[in-house]
VOPAGU-2260 file (C-alpha; in pm, 1 decimal, decimal comma):
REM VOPAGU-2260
SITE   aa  ch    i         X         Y         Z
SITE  UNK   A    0   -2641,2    2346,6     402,9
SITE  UNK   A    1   -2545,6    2116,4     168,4
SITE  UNK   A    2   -2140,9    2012,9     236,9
SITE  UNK   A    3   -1856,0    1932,9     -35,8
SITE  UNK   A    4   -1555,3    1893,9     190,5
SITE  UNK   A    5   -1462,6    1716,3     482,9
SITE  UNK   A    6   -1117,0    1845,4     585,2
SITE  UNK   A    7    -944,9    1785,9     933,2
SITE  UNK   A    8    -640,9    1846,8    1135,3
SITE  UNK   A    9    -413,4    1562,4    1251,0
SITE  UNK   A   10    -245,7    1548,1    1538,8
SITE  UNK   A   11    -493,9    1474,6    1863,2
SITE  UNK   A   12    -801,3    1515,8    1584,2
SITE  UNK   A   13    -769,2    1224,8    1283,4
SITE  UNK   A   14    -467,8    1043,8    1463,6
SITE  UNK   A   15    -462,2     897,3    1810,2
SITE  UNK   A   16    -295,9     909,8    2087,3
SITE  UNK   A   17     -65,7     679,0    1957,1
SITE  UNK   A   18     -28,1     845,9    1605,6
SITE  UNK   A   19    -275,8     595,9    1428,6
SITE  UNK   A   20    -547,9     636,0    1207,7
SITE  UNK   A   21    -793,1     399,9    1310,6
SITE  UNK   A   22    -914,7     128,7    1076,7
SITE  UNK   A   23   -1313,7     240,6    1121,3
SITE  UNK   A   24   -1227,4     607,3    1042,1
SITE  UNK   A   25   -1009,9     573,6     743,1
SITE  UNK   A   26   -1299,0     350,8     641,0
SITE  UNK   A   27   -1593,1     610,9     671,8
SITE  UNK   A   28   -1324,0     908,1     489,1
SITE  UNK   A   29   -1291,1     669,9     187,5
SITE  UNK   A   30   -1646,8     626,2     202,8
SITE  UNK   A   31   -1743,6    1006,1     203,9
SITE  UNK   A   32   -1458,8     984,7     -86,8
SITE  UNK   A   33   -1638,4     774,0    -332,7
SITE  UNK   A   34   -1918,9     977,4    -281,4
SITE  UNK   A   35   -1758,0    1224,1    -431,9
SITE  UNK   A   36   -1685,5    1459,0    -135,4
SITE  UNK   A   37   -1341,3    1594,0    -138,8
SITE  UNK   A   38   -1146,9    1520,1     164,9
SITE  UNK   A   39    -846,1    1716,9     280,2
SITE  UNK   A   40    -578,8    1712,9     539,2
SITE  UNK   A   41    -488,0    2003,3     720,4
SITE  UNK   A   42    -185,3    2013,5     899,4
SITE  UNK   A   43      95,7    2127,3    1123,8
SITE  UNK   A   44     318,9    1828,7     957,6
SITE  UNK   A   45     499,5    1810,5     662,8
SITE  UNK   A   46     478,9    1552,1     352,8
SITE  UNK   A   47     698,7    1318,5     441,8
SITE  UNK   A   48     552,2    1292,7     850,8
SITE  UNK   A   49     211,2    1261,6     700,0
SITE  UNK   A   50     312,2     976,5     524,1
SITE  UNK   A   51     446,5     802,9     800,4
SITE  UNK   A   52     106,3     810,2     958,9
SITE  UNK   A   53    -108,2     724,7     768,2
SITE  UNK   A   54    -190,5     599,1     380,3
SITE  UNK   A   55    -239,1     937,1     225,3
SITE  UNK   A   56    -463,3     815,3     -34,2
SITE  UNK   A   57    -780,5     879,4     198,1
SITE  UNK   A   58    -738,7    1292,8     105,9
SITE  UNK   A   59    -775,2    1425,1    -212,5
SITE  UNK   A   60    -520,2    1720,7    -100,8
SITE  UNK   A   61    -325,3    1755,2     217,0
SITE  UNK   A   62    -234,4    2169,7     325,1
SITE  UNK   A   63      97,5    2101,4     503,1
SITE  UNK   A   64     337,6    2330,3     775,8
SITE  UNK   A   65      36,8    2502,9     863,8
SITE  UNK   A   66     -90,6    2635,9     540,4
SITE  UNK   A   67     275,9    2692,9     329,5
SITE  UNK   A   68     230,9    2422,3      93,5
SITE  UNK   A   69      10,1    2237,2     -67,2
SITE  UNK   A   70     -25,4    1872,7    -200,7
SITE  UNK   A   71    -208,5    1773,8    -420,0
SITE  UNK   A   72    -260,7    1372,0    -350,2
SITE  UNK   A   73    -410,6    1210,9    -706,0
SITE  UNK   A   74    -200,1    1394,6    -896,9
SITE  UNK   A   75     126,6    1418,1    -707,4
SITE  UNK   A   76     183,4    1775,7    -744,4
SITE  UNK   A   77     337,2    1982,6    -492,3
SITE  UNK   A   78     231,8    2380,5    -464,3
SITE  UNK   A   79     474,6    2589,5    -232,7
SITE  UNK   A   80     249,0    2863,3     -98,3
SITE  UNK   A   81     495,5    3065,2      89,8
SITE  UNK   A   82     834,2    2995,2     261,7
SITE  UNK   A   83    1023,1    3194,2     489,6
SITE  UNK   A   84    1304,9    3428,3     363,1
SITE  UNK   A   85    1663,7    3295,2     405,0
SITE  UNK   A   86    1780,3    3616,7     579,0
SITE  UNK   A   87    1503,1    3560,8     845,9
SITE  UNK   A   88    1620,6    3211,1     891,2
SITE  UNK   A   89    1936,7    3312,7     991,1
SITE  UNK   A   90    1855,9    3618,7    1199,9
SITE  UNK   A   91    1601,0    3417,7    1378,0
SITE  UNK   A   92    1892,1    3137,9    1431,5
SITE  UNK   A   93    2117,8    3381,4    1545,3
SITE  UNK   A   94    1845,1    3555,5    1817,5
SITE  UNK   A   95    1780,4    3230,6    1960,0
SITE  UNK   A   96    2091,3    3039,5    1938,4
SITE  UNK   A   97    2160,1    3116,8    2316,8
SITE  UNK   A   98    1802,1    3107,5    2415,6
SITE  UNK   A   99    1618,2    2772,7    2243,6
SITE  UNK   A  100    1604,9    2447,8    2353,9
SITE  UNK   A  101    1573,6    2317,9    1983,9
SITE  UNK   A  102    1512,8    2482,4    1679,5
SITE  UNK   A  103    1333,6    2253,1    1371,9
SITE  UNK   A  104    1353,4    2382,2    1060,7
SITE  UNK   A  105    1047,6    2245,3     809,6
SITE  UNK   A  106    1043,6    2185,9     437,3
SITE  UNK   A  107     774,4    2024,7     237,5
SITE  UNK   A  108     995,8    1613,4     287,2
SITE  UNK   A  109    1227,9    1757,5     583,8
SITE  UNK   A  110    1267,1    1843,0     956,1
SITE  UNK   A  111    1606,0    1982,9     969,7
SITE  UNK   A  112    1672,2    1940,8    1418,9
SITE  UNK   A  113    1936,8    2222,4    1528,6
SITE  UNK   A  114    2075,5    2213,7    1881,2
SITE  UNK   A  115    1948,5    1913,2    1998,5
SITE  UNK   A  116    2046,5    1515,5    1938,4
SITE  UNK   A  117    1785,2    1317,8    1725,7
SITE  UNK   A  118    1659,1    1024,1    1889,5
SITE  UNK   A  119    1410,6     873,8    1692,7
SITE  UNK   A  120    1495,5     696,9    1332,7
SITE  UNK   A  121    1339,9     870,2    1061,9
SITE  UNK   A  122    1442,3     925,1     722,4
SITE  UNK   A  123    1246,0    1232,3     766,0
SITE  UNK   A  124    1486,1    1398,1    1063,6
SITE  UNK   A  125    1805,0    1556,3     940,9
SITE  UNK   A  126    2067,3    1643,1    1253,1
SITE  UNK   A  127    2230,5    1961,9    1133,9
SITE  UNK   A  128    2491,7    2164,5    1263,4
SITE  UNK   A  129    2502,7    2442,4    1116,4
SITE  UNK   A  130    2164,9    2616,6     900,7
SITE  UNK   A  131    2432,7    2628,2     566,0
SITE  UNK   A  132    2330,2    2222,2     533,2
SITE  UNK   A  133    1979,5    2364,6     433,9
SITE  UNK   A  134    1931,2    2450,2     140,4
SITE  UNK   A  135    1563,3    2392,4      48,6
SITE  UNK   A  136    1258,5    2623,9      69,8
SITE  UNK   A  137    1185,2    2660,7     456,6
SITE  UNK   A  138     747,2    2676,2     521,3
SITE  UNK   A  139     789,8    2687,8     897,6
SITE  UNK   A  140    1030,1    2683,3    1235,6
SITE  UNK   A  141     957,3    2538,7    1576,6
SITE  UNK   A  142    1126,2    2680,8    1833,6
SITE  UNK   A  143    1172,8    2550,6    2171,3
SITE  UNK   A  144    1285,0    2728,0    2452,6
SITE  UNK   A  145    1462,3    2689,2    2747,9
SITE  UNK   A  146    1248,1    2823,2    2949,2
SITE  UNK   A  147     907,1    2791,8    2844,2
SITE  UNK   A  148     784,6    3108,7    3100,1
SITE  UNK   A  149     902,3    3340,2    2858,8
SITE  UNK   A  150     712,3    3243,1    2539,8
SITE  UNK   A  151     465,9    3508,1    2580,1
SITE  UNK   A  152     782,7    3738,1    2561,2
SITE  UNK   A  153     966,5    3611,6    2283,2
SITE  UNK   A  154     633,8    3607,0    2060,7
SITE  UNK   A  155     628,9    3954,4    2116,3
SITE  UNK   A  156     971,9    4072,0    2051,1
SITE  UNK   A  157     981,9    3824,1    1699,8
SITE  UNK   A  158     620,5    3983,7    1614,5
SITE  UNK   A  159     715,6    4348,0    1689,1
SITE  UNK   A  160    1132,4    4228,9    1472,7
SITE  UNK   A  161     978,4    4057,3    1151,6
SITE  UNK   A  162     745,3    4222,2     968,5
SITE  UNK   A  163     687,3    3964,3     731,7
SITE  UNK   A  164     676,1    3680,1    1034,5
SITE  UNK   A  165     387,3    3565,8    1212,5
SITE  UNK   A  166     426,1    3357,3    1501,0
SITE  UNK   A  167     194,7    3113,3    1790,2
SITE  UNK   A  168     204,7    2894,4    2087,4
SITE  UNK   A  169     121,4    2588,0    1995,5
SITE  UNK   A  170      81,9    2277,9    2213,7
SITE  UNK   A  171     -65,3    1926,0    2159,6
SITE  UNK   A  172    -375,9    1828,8    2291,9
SITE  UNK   A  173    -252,2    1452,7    2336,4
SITE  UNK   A  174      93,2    1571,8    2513,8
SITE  UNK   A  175      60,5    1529,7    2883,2
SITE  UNK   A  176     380,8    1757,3    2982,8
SITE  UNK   A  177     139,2    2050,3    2840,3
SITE  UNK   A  178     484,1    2101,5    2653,4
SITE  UNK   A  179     473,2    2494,1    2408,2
SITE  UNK   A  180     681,4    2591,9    2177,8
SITE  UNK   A  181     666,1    2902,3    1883,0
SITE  UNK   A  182     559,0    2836,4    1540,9
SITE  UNK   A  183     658,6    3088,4    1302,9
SITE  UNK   A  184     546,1    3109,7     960,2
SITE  UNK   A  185     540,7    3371,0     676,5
SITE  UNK   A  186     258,5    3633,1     734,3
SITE  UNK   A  187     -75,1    3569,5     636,0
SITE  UNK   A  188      -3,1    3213,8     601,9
SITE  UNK   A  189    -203,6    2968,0     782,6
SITE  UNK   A  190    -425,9    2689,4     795,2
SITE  UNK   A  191    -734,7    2885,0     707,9
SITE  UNK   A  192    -578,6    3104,4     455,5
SITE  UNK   A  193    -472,2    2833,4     281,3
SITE  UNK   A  194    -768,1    2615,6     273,5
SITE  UNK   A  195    -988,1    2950,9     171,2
SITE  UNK   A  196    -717,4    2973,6    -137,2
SITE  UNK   A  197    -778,1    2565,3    -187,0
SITE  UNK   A  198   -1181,5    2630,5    -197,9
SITE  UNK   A  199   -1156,9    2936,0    -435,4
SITE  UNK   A  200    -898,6    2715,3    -639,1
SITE  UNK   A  201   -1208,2    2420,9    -625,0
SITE  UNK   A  202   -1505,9    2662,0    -649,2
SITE  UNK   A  203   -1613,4    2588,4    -352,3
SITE  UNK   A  204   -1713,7    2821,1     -76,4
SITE  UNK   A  205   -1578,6    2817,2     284,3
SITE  UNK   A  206   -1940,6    2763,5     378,8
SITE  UNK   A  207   -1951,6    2446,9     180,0
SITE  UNK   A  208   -1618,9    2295,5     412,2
SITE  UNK   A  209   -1655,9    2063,5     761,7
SITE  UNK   A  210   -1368,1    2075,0     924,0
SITE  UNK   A  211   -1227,3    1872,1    1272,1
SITE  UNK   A  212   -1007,2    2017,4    1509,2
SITE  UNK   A  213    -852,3    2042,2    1836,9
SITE  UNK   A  214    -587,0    2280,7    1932,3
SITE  UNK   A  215    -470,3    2613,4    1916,6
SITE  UNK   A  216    -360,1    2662,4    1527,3
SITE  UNK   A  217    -717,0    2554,5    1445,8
SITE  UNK   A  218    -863,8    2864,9    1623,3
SITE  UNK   A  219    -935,3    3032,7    1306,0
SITE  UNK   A  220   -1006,5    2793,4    1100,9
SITE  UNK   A  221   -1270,6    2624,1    1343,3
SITE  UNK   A  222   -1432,8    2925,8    1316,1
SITE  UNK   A  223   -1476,1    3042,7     987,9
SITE  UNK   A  224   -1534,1    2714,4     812,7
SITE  UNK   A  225   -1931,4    2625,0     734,9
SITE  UNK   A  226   -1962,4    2386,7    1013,0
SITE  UNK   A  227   -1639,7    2397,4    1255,1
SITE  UNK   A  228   -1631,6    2036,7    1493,1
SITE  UNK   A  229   -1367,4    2015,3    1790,6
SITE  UNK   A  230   -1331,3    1678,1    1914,8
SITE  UNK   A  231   -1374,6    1565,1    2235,5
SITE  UNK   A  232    -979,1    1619,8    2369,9
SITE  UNK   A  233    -990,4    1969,4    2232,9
SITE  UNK   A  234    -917,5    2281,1    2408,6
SITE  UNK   A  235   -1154,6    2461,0    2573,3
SITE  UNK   A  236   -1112,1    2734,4    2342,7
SITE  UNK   A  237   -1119,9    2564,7    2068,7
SITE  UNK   A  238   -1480,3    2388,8    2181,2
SITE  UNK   A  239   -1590,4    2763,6    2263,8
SITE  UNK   A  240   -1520,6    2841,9    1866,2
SITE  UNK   A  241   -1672,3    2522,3    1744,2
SITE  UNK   A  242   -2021,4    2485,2    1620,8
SITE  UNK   A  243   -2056,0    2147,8    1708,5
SITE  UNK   A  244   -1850,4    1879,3    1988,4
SITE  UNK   A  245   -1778,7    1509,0    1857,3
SITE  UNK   A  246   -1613,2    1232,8    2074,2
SITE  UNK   A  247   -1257,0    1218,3    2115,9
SITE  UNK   A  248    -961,7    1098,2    1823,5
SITE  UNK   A  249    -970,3     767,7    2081,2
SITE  UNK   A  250   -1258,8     685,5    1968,2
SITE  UNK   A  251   -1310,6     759,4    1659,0
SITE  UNK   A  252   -1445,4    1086,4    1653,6
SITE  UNK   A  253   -1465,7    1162,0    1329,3
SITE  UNK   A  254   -1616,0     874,2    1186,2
SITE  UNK   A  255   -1926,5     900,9    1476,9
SITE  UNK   A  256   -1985,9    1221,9    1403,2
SITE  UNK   A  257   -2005,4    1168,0    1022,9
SITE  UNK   A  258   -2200,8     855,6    1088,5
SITE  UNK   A  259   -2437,8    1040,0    1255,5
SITE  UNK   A  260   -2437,6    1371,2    1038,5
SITE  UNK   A  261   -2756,5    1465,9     917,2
């Protein structure tokens, strides 16, 4: 099979521990991109927190809170997929205003933090009191709960509530508290959705896409893509799904296995 994208996740997959992008990877991406592959990001992170990583000029596109928008990098052009509805956002605030921990409310630039103090110093992170101060399309909400037993629960009851709401566990391969939290998102909306929409929008088929991942929201997408690779620190589950195992985002994954790609 002959390949025309390289596309991969971020967190615990292109960054490291440590949030970086390594020198030696961003150099082999830029290398696959003057060769006239096209590389895109795929991500549980908005705009804005990309670009805090990482120089965003290595991707050709970047798919963004999990599939609800999408950006396109040369051309600086922004393409809202989806976004939750506004009376959603507030009956979802209103269920969980006893029960969460934290509730982060994500536009294509913003993280809007409810309930708890911002510590870190980002232009990114707006403290909010009250959900009125938003007032900007709205691609996804973390929730964080109070007591973390019950996830399984609350995933249920918001599934079985919202029609028009789909919702997962996520966790982070590089977090070391094992810390979960929901991610809910307009229905149908994802990272493979998206990218599938991307690739019909490049004529390109799925089959034609290599794609690096490591935790639970790239399930799917590990899956269906042409040639789905979970990096060493992924989940089991998500090695289970993959067609192929690199080494870990510590060292440098991505760039051995493309180095070595035949």
């Amino acid at each position: 099979m002959e390949y025309k994208i390289i596309s991969t996740d971020f967190d615990g997959t292109l960054l490291t521990s440590d949030k970086k992008v390594t020198p030696k990877t961003k150099e082999v991406l830029l290398e696959y991109k003057n060769n006239n592959y096209i590389i895109i990001g795929v991500t549980a992170r908005n705009l804005s927190s990309v670009r805090s990583s990482c120089d965003i000029n290595m991707f050709n596109y970047l798919i963004l809170n999990n599939g609800t928008f999408i950006y396109d990098v040369e051309n600086s052009q922004e393409i809202n997929i989806n976004s939750i509805d506004r009376k959603n956002i507030i009956d979802i605030t209103n269920y969980f205003e006893d029960i969460a921990e934290k509730i982060d409310y994500c536009s294509l630039n913003k993280y809007y933090i409810y309930k708890k103090a911002i510590t870190e110093n980002r232009e990114f992170l707006v403290q909010i009191n009250n959900i009125d101060e938003i007032n900007e399309k709205i691609g996804k909400i973390n929730i964080f709960l109070k007591n973390n037993d019950e996830l399984d629960k609350y995933k249920e009851i918001i599934e079985s509530t919202f029609n028009d709401i789909d919702v997962i566990i996520m966790s982070d391969s590089d977090d070391k508290s094992n810390r979960e939290w929901l991610v809910l998102h307009p229905k149908g909306i994802n990272k493979s959705e998206t990218l599938k929409r991307l690739c019909l929008k490049l004529h390109i088929s799925i089959d034609e896409v290599i794609f690096f991942g490591d935790s639970t929201n790239d399930l799917q997408i590990i899956s269906q893509v042409g040639l789905g690779v979970a990096m060493g620190n992924a989940f089991k589950e998500v090695k289970e799904q993959a067609k192929e195992i690199t080494l870990s985002n510590d060292n440098d994954g991505i760039a051995y296995f493309l180095n070595n790609f035949k």
